[in-house]
Biopython code that builds the backbone (N, CA, C, O; Angstrom):
import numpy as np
from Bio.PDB.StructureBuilder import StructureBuilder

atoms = [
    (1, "UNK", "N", (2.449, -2.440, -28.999)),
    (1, "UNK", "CA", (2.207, -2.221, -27.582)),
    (1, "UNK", "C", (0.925, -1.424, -27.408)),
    (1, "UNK", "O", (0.583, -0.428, -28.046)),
    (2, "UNK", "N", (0.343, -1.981, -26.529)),
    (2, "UNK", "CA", (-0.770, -1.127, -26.714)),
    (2, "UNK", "C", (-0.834, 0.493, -25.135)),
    (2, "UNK", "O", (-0.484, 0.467, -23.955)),
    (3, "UNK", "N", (-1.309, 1.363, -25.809)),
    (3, "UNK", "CA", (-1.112, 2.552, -25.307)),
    (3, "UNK", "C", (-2.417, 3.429, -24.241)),
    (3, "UNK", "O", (-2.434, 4.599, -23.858)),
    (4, "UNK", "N", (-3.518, 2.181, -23.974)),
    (4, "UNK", "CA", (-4.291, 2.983, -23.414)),
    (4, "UNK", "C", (-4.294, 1.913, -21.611)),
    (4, "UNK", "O", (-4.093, 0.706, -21.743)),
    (5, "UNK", "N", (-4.498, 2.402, -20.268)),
    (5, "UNK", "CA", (-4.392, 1.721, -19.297)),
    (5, "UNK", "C", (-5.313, 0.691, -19.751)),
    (5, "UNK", "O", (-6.051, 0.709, -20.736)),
    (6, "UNK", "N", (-5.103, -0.459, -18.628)),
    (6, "UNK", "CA", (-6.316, -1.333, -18.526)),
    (6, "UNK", "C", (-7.506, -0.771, -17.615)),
    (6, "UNK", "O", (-7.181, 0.127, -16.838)),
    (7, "UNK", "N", (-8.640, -1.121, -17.612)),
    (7, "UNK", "CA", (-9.593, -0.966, -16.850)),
    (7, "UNK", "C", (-9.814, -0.985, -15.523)),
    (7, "UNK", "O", (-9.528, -2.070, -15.016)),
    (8, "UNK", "N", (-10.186, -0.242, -14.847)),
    (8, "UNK", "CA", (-9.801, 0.175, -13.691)),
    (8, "UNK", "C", (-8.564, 0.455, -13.018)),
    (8, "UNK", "O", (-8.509, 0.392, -11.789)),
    (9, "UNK", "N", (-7.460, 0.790, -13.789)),
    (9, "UNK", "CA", (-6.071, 1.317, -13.485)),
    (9, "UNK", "C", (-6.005, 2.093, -14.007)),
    (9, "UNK", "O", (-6.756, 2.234, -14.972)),
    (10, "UNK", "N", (-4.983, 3.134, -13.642)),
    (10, "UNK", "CA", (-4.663, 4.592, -13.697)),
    (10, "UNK", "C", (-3.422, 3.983, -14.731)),
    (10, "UNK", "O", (-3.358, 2.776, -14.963)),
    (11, "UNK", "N", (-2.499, 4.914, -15.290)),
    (11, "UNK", "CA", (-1.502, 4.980, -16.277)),
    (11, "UNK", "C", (-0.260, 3.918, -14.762)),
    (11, "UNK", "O", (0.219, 2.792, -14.895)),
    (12, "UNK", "N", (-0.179, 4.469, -14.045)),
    (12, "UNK", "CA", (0.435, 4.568, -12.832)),
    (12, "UNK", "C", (0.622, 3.591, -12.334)),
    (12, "UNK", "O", (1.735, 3.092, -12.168)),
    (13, "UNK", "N", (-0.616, 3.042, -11.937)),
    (13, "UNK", "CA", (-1.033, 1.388, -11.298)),
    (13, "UNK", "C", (-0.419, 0.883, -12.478)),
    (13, "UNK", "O", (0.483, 0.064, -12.299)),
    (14, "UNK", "N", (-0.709, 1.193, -13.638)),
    (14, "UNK", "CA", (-0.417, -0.260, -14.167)),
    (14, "UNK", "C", (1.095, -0.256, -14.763)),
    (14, "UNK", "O", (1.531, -1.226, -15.383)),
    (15, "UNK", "N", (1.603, 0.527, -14.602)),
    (15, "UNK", "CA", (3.254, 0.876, -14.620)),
    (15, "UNK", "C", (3.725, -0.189, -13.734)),
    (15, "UNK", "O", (4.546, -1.063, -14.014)),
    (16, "UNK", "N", (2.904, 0.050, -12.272)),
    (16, "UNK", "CA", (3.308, -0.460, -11.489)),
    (16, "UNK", "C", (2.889, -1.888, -11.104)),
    (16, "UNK", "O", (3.454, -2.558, -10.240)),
    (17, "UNK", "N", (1.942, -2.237, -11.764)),
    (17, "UNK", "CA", (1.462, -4.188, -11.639)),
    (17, "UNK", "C", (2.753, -4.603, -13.242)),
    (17, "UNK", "O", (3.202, -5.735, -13.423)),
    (18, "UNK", "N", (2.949, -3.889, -13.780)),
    (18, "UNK", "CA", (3.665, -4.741, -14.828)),
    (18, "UNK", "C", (5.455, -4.737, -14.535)),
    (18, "UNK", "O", (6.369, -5.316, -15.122)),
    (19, "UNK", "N", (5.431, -3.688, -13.210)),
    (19, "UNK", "CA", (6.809, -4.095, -12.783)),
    (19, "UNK", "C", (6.965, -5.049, -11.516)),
    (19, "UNK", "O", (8.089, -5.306, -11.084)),
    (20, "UNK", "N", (5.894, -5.532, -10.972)),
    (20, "UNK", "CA", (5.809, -6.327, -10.495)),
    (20, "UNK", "C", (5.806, -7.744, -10.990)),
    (20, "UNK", "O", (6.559, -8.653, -10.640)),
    (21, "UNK", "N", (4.937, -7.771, -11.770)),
    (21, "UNK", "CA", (4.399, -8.911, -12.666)),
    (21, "UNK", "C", (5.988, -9.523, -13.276)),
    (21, "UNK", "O", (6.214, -10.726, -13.399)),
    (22, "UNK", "N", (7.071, -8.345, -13.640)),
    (22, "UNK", "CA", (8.105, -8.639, -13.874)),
    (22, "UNK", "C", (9.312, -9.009, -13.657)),
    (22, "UNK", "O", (10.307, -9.209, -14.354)),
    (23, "UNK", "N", (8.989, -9.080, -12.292)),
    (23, "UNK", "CA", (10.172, -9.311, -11.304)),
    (23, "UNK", "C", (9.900, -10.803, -11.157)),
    (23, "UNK", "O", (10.860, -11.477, -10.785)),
    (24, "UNK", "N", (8.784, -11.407, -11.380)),
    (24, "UNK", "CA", (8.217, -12.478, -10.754)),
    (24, "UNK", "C", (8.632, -13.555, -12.026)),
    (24, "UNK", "O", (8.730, -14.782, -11.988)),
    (25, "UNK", "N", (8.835, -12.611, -13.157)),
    (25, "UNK", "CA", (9.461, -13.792, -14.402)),
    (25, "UNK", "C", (11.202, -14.088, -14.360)),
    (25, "UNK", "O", (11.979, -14.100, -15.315)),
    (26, "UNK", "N", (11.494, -14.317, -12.885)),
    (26, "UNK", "CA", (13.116, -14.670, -12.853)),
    (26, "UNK", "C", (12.867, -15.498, -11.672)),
    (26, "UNK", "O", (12.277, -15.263, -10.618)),
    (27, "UNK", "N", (13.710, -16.930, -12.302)),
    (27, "UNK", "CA", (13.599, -17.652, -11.279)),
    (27, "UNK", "C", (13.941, -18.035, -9.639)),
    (27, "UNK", "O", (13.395, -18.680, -8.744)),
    (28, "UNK", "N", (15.109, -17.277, -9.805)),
    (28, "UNK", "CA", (15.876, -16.593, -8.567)),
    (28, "UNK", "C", (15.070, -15.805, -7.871)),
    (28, "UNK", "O", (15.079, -16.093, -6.674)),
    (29, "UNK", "N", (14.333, -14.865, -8.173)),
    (29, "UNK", "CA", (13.679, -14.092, -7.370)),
    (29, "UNK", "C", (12.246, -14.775, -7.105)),
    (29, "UNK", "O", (11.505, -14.377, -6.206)),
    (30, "UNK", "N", (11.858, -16.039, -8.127)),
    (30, "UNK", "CA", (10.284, -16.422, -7.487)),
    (30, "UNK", "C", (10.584, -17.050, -6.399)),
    (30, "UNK", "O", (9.912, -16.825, -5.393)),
    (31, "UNK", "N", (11.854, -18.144, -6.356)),
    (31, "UNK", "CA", (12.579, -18.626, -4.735)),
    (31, "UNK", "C", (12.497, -17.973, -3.920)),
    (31, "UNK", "O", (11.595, -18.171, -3.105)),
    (32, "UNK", "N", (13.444, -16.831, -3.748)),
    (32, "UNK", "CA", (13.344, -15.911, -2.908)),
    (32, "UNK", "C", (11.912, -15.393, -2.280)),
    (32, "UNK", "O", (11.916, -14.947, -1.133)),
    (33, "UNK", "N", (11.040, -15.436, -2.818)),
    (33, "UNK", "CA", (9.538, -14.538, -2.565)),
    (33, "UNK", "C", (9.135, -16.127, -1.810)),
    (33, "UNK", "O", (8.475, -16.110, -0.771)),
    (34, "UNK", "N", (9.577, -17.445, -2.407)),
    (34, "UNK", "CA", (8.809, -18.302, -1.887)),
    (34, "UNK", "C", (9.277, -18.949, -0.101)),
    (34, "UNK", "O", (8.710, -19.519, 0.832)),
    (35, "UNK", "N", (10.611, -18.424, -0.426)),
    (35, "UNK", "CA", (11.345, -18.454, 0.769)),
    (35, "UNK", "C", (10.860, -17.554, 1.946)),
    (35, "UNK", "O", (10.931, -17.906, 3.123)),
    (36, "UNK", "N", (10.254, -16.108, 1.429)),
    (36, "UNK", "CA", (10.306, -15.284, 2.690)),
    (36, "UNK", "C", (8.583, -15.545, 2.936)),
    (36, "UNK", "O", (8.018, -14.948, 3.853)),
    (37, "UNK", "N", (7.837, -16.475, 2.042)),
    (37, "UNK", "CA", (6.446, -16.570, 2.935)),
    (37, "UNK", "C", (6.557, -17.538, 3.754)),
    (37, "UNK", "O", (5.678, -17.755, 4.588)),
    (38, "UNK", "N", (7.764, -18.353, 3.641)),
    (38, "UNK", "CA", (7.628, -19.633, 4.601)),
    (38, "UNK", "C", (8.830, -18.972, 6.407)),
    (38, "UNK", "O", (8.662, -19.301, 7.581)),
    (39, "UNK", "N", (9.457, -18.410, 6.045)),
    (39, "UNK", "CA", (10.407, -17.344, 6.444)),
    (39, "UNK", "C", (10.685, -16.071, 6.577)),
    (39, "UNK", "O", (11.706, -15.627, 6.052)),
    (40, "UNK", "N", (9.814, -15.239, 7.316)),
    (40, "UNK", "CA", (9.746, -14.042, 7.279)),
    (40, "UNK", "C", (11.099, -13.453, 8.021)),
    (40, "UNK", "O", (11.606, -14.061, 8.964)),
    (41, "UNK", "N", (11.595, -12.310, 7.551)),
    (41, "UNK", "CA", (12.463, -11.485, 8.797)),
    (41, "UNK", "C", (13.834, -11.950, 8.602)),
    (41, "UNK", "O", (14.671, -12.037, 9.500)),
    (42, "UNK", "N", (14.064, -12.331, 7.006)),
    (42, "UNK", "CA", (15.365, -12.802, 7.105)),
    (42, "UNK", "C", (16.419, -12.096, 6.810)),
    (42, "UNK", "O", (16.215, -11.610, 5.697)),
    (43, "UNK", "N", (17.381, -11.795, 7.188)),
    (43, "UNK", "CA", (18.575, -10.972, 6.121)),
    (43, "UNK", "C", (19.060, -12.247, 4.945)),
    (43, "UNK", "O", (18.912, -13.412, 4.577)),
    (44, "UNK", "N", (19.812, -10.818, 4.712)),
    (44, "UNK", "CA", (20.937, -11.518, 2.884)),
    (44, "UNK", "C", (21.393, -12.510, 3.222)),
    (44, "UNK", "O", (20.864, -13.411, 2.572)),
    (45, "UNK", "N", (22.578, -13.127, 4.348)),
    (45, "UNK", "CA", (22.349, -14.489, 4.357)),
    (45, "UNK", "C", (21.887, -15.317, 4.538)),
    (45, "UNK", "O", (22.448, -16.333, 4.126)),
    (46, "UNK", "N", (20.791, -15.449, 5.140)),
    (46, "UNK", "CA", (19.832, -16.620, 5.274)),
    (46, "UNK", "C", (19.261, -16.849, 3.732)),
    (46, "UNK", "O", (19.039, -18.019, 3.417)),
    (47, "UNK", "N", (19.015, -15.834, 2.773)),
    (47, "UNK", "CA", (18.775, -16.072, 1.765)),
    (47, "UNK", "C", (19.714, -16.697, 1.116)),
    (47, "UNK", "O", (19.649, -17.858, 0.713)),
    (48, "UNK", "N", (20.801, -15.795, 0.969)),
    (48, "UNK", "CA", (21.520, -16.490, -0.299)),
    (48, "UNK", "C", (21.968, -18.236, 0.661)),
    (48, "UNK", "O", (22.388, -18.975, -0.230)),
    (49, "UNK", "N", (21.990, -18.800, 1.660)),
    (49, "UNK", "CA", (22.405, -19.684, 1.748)),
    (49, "UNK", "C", (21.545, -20.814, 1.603)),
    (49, "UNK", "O", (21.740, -21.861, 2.220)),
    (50, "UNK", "N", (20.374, -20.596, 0.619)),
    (50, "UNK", "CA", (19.131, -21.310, -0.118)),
    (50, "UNK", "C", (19.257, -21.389, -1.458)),
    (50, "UNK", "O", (18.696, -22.176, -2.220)),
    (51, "UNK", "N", (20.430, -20.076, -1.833)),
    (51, "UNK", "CA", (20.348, -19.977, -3.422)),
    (51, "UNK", "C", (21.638, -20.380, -4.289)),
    (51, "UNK", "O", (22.808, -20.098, -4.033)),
    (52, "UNK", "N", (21.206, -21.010, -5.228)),
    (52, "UNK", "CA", (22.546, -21.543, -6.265)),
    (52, "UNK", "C", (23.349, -20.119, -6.509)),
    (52, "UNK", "O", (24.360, -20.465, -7.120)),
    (53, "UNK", "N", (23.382, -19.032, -6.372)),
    (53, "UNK", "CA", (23.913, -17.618, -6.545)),
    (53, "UNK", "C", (24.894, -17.148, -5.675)),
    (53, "UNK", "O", (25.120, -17.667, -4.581)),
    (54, "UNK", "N", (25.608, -15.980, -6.218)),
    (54, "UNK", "CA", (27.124, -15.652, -4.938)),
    (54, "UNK", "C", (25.971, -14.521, -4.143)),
    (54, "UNK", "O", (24.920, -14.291, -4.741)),
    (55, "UNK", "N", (26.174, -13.999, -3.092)),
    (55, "UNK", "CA", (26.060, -12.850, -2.046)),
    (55, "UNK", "C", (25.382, -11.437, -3.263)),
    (55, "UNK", "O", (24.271, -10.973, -3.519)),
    (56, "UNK", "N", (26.822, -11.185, -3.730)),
    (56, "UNK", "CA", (25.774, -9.894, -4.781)),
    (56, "UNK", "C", (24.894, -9.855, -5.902)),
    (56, "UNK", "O", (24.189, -8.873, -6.132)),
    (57, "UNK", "N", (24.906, -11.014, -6.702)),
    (57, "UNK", "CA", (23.711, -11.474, -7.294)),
    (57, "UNK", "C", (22.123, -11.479, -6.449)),
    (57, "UNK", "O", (21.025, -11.068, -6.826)),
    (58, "UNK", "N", (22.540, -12.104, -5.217)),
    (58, "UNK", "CA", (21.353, -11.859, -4.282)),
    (58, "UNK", "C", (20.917, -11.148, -4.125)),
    (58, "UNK", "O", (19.706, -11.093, -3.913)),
    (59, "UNK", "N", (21.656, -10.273, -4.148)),
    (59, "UNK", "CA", (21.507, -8.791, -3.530)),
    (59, "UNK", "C", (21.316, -8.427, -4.627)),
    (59, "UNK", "O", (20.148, -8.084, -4.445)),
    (60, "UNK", "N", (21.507, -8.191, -5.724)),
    (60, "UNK", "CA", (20.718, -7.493, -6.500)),
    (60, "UNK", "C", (19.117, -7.723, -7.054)),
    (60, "UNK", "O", (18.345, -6.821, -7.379)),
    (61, "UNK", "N", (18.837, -9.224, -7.067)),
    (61, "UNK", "CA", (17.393, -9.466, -6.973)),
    (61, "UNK", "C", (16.776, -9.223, -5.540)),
    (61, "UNK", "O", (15.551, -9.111, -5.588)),
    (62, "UNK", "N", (17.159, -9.147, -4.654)),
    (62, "UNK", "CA", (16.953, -8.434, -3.483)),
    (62, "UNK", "C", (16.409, -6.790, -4.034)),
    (62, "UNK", "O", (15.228, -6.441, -4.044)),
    (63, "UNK", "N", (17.316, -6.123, -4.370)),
    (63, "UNK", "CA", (17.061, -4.944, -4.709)),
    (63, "UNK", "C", (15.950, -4.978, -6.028)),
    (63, "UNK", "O", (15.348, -3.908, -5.926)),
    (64, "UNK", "N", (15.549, -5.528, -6.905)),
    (64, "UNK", "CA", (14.421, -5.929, -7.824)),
    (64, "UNK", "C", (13.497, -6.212, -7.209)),
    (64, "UNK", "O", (12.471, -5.615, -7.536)),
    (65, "UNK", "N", (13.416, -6.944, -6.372)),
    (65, "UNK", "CA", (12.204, -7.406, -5.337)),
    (65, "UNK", "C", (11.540, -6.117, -4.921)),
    (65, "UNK", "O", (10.409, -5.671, -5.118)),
    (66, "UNK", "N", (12.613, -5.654, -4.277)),
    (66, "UNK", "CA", (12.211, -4.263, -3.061)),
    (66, "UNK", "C", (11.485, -3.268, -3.782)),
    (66, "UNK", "O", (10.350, -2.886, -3.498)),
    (67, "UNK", "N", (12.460, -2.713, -5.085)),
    (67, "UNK", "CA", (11.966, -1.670, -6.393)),
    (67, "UNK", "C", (10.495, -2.303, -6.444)),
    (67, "UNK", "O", (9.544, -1.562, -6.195)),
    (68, "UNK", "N", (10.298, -3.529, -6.732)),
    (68, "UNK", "CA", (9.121, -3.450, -7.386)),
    (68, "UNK", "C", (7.996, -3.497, -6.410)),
    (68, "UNK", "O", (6.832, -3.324, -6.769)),
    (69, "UNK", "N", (8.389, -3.765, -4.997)),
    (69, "UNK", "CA", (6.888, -3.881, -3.816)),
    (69, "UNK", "C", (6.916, -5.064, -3.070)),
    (69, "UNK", "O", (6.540, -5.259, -1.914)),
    (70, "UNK", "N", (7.612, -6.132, -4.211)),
    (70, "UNK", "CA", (7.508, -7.827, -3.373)),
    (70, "UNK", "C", (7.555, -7.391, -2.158)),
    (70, "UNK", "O", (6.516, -7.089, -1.572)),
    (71, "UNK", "N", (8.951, -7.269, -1.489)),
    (71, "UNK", "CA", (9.458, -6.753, -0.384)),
    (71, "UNK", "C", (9.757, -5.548, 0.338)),
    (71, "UNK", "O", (9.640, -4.545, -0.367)),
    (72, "UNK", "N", (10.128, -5.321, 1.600)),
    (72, "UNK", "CA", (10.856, -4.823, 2.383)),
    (72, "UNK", "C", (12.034, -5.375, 3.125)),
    (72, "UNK", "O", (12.346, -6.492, 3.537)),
    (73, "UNK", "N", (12.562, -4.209, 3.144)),
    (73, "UNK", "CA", (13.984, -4.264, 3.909)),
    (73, "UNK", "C", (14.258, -3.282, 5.404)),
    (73, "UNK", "O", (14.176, -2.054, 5.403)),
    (74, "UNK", "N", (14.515, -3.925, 6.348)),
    (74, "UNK", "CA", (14.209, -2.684, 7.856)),
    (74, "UNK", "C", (16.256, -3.121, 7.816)),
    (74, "UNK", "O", (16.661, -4.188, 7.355)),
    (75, "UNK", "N", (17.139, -2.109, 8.354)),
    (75, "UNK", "CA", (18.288, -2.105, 8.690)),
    (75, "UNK", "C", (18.108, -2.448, 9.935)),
    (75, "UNK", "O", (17.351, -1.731, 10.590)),
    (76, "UNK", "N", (18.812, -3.753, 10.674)),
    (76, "UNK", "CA", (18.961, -4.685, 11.475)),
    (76, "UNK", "C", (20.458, -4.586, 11.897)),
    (76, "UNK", "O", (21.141, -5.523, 11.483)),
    (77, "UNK", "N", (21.000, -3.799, 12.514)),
    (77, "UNK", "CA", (22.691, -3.485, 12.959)),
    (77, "UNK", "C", (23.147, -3.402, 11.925)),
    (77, "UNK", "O", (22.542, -2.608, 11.205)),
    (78, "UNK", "N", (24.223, -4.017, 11.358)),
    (78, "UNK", "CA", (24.763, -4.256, 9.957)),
    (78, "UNK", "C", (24.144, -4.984, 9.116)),
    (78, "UNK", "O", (25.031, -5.359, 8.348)),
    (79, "UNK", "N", (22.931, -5.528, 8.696)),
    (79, "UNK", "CA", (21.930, -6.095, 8.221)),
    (79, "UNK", "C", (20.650, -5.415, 7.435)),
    (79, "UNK", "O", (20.337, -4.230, 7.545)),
    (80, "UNK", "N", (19.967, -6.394, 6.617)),
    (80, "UNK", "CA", (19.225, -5.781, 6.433)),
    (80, "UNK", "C", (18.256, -6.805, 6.469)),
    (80, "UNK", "O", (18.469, -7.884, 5.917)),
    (81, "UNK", "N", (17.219, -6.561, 7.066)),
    (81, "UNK", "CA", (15.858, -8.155, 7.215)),
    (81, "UNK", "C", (15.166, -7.746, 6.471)),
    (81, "UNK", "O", (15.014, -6.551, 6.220)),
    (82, "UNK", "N", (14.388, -9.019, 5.775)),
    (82, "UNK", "CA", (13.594, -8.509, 4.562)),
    (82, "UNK", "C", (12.602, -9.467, 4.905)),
    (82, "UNK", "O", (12.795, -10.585, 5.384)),
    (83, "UNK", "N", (11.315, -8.820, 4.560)),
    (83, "UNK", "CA", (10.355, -9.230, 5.000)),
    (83, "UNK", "C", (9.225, -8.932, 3.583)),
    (83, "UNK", "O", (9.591, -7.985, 2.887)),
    (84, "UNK", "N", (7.914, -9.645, 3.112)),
    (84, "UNK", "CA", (7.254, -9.310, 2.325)),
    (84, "UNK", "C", (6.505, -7.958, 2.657)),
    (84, "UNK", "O", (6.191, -7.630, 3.802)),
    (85, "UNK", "N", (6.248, -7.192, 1.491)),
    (85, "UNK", "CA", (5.570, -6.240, 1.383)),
    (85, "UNK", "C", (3.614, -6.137, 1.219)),
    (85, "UNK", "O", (2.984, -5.606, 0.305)),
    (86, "UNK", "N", (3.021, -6.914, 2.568)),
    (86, "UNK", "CA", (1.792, -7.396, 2.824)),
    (86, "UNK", "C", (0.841, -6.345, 1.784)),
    (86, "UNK", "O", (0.034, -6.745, 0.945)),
    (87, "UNK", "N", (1.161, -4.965, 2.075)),
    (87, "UNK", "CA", (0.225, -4.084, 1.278)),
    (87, "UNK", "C", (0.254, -4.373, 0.156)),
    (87, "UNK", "O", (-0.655, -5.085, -0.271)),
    (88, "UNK", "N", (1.437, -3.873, -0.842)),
    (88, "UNK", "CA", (1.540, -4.168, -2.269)),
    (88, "UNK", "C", (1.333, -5.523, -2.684)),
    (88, "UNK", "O", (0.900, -5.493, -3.836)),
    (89, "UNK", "N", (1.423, -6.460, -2.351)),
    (89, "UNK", "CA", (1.229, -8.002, -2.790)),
    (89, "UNK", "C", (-0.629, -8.124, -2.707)),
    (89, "UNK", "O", (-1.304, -8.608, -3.616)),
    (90, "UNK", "N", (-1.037, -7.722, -1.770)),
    (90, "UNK", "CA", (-3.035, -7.506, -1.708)),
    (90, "UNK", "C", (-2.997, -6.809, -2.796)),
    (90, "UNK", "O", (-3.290, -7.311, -3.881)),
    (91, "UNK", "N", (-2.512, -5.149, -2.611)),
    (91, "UNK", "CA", (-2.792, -4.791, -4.429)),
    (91, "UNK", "C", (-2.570, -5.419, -5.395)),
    (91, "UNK", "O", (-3.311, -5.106, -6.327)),
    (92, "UNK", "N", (-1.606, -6.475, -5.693)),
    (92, "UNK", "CA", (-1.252, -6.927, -6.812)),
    (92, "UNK", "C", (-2.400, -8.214, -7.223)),
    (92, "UNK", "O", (-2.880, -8.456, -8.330)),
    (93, "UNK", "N", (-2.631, -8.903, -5.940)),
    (93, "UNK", "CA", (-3.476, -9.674, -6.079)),
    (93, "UNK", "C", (-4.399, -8.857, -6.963)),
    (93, "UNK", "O", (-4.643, -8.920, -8.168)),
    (94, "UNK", "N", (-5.003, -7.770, -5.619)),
    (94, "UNK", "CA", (-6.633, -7.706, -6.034)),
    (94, "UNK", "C", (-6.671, -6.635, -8.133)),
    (94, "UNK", "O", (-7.573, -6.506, -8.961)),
    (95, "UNK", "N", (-5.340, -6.209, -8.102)),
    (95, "UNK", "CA", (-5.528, -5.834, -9.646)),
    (95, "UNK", "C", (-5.510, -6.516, -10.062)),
    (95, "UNK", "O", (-6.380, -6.366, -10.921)),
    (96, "UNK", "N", (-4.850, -7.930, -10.244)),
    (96, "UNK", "CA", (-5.031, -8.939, -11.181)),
    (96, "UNK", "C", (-5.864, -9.796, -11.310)),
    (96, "UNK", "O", (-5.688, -10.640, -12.189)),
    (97, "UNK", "N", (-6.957, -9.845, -10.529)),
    (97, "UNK", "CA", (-8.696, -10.430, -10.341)),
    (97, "UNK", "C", (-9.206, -9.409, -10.976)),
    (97, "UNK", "O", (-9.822, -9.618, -12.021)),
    (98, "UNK", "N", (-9.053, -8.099, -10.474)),
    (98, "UNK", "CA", (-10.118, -7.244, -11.382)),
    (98, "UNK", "C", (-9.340, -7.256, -13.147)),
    (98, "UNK", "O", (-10.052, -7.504, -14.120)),
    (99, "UNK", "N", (-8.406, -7.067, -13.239)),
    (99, "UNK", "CA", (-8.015, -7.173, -14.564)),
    (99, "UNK", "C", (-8.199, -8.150, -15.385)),
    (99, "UNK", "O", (-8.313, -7.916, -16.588)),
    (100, "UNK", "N", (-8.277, -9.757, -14.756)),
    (100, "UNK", "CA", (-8.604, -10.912, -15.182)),
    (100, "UNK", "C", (-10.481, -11.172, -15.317)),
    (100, "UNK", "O", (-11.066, -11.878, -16.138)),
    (101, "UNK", "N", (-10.882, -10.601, -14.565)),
    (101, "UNK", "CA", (-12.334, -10.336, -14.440)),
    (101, "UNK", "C", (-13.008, -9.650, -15.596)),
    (101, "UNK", "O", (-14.025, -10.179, -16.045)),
    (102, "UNK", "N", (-12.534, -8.464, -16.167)),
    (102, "UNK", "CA", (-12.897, -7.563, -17.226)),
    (102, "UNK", "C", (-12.019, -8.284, -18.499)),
    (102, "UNK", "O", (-12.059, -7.799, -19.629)),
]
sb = StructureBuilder()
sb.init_structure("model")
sb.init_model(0)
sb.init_chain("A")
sb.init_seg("    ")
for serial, (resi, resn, name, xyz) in enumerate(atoms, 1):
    if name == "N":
        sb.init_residue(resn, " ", resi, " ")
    sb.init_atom(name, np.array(xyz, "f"), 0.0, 1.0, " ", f" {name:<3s}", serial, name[0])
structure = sb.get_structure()
């Protein structure tokens, strides 16, 4: 493993592009991410009723998503709408051009 950041990332950033980067290697959750750009503002069931998965499986790549930045979640009455996380997804982009760049 190698032990020094990449270039132009802090120890920190790149903690944090490789837990991103990692959420994105499960197929359940790349659906999900592909679902909420076509579909913003959805709660847990509108999702899971797209996915081969039960309710808390969802919900737990739900909660992987969120941990890592994909998403947000706003509490909606008894709900929770989840919507992409516009900021962190530009960062993720733009580190992985500059990282792919160098």
């Amino acid at each position: 493993m190698i032990s020094c950041c990449s270039p132009g990332l802090s120890s920190e950033e790149e903690k944090k592009l490789q837990k991103m980067a990692h959420a994105l290697g499960n197929p359940v959750r790349f659906e999900i991410l592909k679902f909420l750009f076509t579909q913003p503002g959805c709660i847990t069931g509108d999702i899971v009723d797209i996915l081969p998965v039960s309710q808390s499986t969802t919900s737990q790549h739900l909660k992987v998503l969120k941990d890592a930045g994909w998403i947000e979640g706003e509490v909606a009455g008894t709900a929770v709408s989840y919507c992409l996380n516009q900021r962190d997804i530009s960062w993720f982009q733009e580190s992985m051009k500059d990282l792919l760049k160098d």
